[in-house]
VOPAGU-2260 file (C-alpha; in pm, 1 decimal, decimal comma):
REM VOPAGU-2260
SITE   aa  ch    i         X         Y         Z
SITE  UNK   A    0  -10383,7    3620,4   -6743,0
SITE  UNK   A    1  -10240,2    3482,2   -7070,4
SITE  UNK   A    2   -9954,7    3666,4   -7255,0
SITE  UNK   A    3   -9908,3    3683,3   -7626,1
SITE  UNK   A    4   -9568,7    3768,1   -7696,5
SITE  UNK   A    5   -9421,0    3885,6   -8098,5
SITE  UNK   A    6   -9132,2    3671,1   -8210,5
SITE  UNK   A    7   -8914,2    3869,1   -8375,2
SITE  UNK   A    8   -8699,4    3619,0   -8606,0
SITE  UNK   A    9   -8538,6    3543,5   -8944,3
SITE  UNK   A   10   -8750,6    3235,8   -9034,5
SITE  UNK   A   11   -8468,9    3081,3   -8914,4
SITE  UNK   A   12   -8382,9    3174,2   -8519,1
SITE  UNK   A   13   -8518,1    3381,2   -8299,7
SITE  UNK   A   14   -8387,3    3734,6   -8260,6
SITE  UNK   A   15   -8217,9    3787,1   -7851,8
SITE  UNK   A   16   -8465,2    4035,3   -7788,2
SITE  UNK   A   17   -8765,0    3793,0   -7778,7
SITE  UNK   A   18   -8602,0    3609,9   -7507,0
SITE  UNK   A   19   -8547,4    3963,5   -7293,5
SITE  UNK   A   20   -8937,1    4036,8   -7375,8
SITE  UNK   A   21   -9010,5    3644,1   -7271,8
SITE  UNK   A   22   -8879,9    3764,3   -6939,2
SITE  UNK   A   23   -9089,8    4079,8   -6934,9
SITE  UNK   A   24   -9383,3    3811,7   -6986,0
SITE  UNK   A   25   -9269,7    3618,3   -6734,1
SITE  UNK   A   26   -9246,7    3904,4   -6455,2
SITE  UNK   A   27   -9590,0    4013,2   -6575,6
SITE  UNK   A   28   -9706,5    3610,7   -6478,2
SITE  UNK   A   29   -9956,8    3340,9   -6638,3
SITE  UNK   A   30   -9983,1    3129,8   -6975,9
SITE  UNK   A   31   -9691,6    3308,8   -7236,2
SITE  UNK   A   32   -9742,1    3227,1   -7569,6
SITE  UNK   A   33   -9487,9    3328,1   -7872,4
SITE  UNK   A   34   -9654,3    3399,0   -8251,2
SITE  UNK   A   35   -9385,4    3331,7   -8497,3
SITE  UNK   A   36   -9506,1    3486,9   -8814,3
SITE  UNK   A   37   -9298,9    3432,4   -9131,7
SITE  UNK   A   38   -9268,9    3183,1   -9477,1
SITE  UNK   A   39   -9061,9    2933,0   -9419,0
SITE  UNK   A   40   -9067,9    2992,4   -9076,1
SITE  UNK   A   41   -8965,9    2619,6   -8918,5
SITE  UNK   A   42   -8693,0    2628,3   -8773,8
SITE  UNK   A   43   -8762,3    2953,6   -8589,1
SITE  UNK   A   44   -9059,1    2792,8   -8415,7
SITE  UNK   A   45   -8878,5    2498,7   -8328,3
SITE  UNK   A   46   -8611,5    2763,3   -8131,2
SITE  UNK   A   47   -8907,0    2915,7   -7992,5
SITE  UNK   A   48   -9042,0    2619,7   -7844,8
SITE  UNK   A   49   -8743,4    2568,5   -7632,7
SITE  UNK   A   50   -8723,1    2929,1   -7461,5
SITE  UNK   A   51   -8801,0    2868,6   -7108,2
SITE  UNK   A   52   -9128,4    2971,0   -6968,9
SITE  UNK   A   53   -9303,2    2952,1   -7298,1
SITE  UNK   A   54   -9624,1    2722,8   -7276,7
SITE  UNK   A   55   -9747,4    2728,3   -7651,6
SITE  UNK   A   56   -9588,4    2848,3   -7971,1
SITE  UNK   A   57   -9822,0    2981,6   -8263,6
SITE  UNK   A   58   -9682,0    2922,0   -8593,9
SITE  UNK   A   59   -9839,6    3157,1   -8890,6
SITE  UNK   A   60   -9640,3    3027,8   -9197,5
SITE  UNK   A   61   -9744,2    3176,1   -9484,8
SITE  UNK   A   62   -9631,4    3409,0   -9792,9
SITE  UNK   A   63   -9835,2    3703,4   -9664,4
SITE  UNK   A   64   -9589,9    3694,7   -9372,7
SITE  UNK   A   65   -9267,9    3609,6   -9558,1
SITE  UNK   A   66   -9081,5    3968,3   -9491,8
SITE  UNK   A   67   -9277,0    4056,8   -9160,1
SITE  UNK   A   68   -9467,7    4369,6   -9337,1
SITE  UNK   A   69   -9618,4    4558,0   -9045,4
SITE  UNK   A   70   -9931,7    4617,8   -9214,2
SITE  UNK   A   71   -9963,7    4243,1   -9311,1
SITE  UNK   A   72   -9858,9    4082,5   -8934,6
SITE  UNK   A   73  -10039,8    4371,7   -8708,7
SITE  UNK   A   74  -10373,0    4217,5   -8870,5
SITE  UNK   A   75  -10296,9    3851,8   -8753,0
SITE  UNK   A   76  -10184,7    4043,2   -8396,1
SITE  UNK   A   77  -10529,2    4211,8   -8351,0
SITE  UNK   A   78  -10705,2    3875,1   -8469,1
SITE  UNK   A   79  -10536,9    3658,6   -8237,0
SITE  UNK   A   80  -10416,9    3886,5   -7915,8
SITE  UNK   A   81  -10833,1    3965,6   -7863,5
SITE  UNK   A   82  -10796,4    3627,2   -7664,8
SITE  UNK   A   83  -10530,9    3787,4   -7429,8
SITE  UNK   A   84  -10445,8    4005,7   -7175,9
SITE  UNK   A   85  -10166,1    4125,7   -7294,1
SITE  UNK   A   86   -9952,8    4161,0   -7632,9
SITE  UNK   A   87   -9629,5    4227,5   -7621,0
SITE  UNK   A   88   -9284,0    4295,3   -7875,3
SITE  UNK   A   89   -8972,9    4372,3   -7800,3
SITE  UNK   A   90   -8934,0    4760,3   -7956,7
SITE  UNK   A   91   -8712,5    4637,5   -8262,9
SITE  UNK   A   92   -8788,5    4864,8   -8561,7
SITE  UNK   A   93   -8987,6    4609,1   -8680,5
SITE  UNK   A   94   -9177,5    4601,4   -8315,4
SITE  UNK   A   95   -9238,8    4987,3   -8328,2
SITE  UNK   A   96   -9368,8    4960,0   -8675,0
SITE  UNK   A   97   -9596,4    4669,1   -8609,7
SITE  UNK   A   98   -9731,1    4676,1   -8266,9
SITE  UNK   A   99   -9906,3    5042,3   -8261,2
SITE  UNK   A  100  -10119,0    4932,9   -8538,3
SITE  UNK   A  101  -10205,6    4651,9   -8400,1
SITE  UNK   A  102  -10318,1    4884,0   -8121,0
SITE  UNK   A  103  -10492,3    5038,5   -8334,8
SITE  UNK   A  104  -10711,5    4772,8   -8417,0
SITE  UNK   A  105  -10783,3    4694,9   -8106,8
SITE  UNK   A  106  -10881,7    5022,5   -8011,8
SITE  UNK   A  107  -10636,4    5018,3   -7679,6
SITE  UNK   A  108  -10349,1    5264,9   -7611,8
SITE  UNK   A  109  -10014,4    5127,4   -7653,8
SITE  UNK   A  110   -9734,5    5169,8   -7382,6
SITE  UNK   A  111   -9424,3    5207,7   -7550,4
SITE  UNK   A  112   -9042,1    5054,4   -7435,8
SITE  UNK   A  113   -9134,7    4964,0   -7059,2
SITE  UNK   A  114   -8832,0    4876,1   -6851,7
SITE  UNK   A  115   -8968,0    4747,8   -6554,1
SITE  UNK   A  116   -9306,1    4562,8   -6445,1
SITE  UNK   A  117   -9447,5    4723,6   -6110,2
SITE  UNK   A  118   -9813,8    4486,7   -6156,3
SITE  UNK   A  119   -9993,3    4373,0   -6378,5
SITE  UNK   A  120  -10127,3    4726,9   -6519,9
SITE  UNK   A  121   -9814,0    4948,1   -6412,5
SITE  UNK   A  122   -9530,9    4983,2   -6587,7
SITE  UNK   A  123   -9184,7    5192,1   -6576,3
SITE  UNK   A  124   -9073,4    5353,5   -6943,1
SITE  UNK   A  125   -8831,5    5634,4   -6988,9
SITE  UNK   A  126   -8897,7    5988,1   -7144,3
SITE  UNK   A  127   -8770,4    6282,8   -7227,6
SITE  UNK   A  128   -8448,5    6089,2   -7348,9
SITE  UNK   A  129   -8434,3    5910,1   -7039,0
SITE  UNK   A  130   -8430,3    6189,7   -6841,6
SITE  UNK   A  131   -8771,5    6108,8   -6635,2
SITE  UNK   A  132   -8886,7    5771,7   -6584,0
SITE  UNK   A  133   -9236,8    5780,1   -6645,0
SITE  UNK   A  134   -9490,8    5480,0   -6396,5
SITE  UNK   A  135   -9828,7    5416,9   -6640,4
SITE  UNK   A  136  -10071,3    5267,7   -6494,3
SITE  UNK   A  137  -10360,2    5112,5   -6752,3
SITE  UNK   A  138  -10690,5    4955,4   -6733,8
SITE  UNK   A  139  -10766,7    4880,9   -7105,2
SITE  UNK   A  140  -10841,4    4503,5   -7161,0
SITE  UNK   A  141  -10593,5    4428,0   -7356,7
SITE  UNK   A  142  -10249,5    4560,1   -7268,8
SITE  UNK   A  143  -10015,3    4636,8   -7587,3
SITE  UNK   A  144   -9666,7    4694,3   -7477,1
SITE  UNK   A  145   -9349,4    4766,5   -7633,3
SITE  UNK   A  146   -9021,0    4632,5   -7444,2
SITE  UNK   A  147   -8665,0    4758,9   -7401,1
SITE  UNK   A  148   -8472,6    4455,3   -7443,9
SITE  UNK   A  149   -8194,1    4590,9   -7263,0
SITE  UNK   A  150   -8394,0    4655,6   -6927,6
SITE  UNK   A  151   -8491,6    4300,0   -6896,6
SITE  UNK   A  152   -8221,1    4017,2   -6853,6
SITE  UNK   A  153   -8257,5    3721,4   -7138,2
SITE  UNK   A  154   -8479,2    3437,4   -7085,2
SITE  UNK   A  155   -8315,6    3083,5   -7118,6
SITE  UNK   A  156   -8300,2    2998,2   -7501,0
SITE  UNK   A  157   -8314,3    2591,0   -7378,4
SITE  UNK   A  158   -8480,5    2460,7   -7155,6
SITE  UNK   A  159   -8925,8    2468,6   -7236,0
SITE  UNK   A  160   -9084,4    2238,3   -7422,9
SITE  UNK   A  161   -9405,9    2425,6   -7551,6
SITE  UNK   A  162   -9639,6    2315,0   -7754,6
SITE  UNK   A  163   -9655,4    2418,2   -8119,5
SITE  UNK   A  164   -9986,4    2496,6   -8298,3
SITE  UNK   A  165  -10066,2    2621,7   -8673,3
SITE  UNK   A  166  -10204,6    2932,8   -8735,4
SITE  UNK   A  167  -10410,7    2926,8   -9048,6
SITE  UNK   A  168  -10502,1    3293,9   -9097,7
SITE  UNK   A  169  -10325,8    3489,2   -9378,2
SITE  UNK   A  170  -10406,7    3846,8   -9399,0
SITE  UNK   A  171  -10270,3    4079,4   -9691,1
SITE  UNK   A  172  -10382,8    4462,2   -9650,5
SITE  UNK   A  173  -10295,8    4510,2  -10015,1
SITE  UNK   A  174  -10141,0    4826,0   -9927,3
SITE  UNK   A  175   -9771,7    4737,4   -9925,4
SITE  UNK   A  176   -9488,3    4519,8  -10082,3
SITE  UNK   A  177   -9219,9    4393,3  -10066,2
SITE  UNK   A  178   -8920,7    4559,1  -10322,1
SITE  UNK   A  179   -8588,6    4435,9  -10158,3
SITE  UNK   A  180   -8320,2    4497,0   -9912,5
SITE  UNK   A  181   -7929,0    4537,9   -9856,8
SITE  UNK   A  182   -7802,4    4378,3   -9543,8
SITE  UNK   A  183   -7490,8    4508,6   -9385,2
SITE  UNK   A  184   -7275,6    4204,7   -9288,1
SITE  UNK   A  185   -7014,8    4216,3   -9053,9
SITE  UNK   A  186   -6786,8    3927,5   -8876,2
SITE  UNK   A  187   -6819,5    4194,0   -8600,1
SITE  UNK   A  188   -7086,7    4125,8   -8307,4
SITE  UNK   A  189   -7454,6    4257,0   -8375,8
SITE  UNK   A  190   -7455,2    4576,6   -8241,2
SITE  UNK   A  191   -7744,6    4541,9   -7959,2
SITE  UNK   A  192   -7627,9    4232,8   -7876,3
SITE  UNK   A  193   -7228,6    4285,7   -7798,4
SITE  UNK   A  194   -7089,3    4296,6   -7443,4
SITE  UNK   A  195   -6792,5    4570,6   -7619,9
SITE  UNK   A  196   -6936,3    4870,6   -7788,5
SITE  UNK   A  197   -6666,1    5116,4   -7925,1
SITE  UNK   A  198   -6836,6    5410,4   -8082,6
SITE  UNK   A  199   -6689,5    5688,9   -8285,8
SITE  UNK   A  200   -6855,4    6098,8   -8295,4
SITE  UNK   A  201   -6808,3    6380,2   -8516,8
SITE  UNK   A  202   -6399,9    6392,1   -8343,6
SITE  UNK   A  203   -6330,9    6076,7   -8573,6
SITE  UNK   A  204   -6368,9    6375,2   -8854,2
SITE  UNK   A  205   -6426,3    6141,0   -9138,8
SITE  UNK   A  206   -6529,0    5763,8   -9242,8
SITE  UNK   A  207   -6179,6    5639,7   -9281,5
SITE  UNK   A  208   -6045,7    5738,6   -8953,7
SITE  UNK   A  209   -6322,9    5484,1   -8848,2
SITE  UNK   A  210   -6045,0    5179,3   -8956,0
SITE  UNK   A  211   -5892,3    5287,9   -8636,4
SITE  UNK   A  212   -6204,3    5166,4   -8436,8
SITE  UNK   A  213   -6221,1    4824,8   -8651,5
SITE  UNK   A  214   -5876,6    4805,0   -8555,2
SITE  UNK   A  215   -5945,5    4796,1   -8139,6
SITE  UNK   A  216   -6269,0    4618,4   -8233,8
SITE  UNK   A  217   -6164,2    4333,2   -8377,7
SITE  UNK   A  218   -5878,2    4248,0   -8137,8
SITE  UNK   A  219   -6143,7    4346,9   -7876,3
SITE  UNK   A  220   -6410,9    4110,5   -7992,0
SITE  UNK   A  221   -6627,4    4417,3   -7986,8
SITE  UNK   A  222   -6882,5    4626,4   -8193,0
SITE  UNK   A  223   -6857,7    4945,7   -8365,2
SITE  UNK   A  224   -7125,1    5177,8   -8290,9
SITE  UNK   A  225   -7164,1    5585,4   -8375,1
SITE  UNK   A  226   -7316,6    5909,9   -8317,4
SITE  UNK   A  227   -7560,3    6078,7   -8470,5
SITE  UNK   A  228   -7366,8    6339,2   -8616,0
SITE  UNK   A  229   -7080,6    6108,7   -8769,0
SITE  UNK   A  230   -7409,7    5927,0   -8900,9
SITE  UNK   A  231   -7572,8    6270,0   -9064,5
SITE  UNK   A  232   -7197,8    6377,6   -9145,0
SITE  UNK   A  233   -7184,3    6064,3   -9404,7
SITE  UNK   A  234   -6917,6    5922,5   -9199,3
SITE  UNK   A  235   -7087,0    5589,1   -9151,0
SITE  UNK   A  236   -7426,8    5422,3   -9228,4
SITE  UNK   A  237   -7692,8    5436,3   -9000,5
SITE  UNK   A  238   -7725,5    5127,8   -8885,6
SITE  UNK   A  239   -7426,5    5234,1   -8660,8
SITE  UNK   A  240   -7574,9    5430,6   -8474,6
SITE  UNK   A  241   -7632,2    5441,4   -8094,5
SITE  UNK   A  242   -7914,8    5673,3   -7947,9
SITE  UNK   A  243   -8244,7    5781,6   -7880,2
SITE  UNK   A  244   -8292,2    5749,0   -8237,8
SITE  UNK   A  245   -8086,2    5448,9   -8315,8
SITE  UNK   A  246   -7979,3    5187,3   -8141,8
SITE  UNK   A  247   -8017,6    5108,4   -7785,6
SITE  UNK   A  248   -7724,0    4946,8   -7608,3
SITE  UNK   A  249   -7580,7    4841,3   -7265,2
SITE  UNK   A  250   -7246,2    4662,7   -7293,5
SITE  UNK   A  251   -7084,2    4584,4   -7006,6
SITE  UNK   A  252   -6831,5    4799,3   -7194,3
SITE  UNK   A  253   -6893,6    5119,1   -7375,1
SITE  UNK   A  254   -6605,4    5323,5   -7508,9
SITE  UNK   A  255   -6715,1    5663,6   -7660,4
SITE  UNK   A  256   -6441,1    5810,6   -7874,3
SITE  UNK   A  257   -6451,1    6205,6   -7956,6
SITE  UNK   A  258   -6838,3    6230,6   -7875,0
SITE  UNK   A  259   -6926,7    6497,7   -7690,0
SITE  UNK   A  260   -7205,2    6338,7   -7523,3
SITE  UNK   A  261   -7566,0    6476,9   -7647,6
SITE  UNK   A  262   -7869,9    6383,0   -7459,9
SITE  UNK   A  263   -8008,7    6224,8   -7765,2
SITE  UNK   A  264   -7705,6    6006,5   -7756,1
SITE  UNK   A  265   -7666,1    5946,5   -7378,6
SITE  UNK   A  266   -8008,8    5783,8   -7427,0
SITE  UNK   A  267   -7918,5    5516,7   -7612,0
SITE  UNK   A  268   -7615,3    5405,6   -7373,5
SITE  UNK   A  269   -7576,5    5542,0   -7041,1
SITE  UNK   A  270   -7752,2    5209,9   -6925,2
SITE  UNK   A  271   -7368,3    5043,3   -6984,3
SITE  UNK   A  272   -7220,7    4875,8   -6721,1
SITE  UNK   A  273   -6906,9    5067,9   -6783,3
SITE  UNK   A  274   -6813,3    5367,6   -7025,6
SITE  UNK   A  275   -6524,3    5537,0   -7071,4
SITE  UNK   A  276   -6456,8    5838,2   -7264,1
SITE  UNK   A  277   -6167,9    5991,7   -7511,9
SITE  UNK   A  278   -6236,6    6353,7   -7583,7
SITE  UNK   A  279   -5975,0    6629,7   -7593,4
SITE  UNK   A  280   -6258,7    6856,9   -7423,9
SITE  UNK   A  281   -6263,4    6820,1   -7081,1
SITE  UNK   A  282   -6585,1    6978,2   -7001,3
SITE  UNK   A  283   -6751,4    6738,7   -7264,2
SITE  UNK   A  284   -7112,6    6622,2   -7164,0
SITE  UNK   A  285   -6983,5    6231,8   -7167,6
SITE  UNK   A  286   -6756,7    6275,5   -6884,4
SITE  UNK   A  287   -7037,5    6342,8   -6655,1
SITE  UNK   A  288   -7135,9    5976,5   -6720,1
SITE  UNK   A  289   -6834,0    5831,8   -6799,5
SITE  UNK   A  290   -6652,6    5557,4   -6544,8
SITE  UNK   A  291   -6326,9    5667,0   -6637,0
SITE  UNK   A  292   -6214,8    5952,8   -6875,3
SITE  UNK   A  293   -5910,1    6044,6   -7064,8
SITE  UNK   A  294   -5891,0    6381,4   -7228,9
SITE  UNK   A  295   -5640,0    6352,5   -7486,6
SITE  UNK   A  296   -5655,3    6394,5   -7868,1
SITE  UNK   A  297   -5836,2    6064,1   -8043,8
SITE  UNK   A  298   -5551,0    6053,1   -8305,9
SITE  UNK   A  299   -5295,5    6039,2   -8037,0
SITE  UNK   A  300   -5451,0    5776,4   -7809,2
SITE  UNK   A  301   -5635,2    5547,3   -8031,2
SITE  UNK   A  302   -5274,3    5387,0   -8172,6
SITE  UNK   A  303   -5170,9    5379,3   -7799,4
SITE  UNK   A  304   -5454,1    5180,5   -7722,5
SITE  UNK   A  305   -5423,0    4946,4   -8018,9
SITE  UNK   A  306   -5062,5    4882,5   -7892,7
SITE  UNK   A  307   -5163,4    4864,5   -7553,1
SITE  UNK   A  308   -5388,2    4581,8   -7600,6
């Protein structure tokens, strides 16, 4: 059965979680093909081409597809993935806005953020924050399926030689536009992608106590990552943060620093290889998970660690 997976890209290169969904594909079996949809979009395809275990590359370069607008690329989805079994995207933000319409169109259920293939129509996702794995079993024609990126090891980025093919088809809905956008930049590791998370909660008690976090960070070669409350309490943007409704994350190292340990945020990291924990509360939630623990005050061992390492 023949596999259409989303690129998700910058017109440039291709995003690490289309190589963990390329391996989703690949445990699924038969043809995988990758749609890179952008302006401009190259380079990106080129990259694609090379992922191992991808037989054909679809290229869509045109203006309509220039920012990725769900409503414009969901319409190319439903035209092209009617010739395949299965459609799938890793669950990015722009994945979950994308893909359900796309669903949509095709009149099929979607199964959202598997992280395991049991056969070809069963699949593993978590609910209920990840407390209940949930096996769905489907028998619509075409299977539309979001993936973790973090359950799934990362396909090869070198190594295939697929064959790349134009896409002519440029759809516009009309109904949205692009205005603009303000990228945080950091010489920090993306987020999702860093074996070191260090994450600061509502303990850190304000946004400037966060410079003691860059601090370990940057000698640690590590990300900086938050809760949801130091995110609502204005301590840091959003884009920091880890959880159900954030980001998703599984360094091999994950320190949590005064977080208590909510299930909303246990769902976005207890999948780390290692965590350990700095709270001054020892019956905080995080120790249940936590590899190692040290209740002590943040203030007073955060500058012991930075000297320590």
């Amino acid at each position: 059965m023949s596999i259409l997976v989303i690129a998700e890209h910058d017109n440039a290169s291709i995003n690490g979680a289309t190589l963990n969904t390329v391996t989703a594909a690949k445990e699924i079996g038969g043809d995988i093909a990758v749609l890179v949809a952008g302006e401009g979009c190259g380079a990106a395809a080129e990259a694609a081409a090379k992922i191992d275990g991808v037989s054909k590359v679809l290229v869509a370069d045109n203006a309509a597809y220039g920012h990725q607008l769900a409503e414009n690329v969901s319409l190319l989805v439903a035209e092209l993935g009617k010739d395949y079994g299965y459609i799938l995207a890793p669950a990015t933000t722009n994945g979950k806005n994308m893909l359900p319409r796309a669903a949509a169109l095709l009149d099929v259920a979607q199964i959202s953020e598997i992280i395991s293939v049991e056969s070809g129509d069963t699949f593993k996702r978590p609910i209920y924050a990840g407390n209940v794995i949930a096996t769905v079993q489907t028998d619509d024609p075409i299977k539309v399926i979001t993936v973790r990126a973090t359950a799934f090891d990362a396909a090869a980025a070198e190594g295939g030689s697929a064959s790349v093919e134009a896409v002519d088809s440029a759809h516009d809905a009309g109904n949205s536009s692009f205005v603009g956008e303000e990228l945080a930049k950091s010489d920090r590791p993306d987020l999702t992608a860093a074996d070191i998370v260090i994450s600061g909660g509502r303990g850190m008690q304000n946004g400037d106590n966060f410079s003691m976090l860059y601090s370990i960070a940057d000698k640690l070669g590590a990300a900086v990552g938050a809760s949801r409350a130091a995110v609502d309490a204005g301590f840091v943007p959003n884009d920091m943060q880890v959880g159900q409704t954030g980001k998703i994350v599984a360094p091999g190292l994950y320190v949590a620093v005064g977080i208590s340990g909510a299930i909303q945020h246990l769902a976005g990291m207890k999948d780390s290889k290692v965590i350990v924990a700095i709270n001054k509360d020892e019956d905080a939630p995080i120790f249940q998970v936590a590899d190692y623990g040290l209740v002590a005050d943040l203030f007073d061992a955060l500058p012991e660690l930075e000297k320590a390492i």
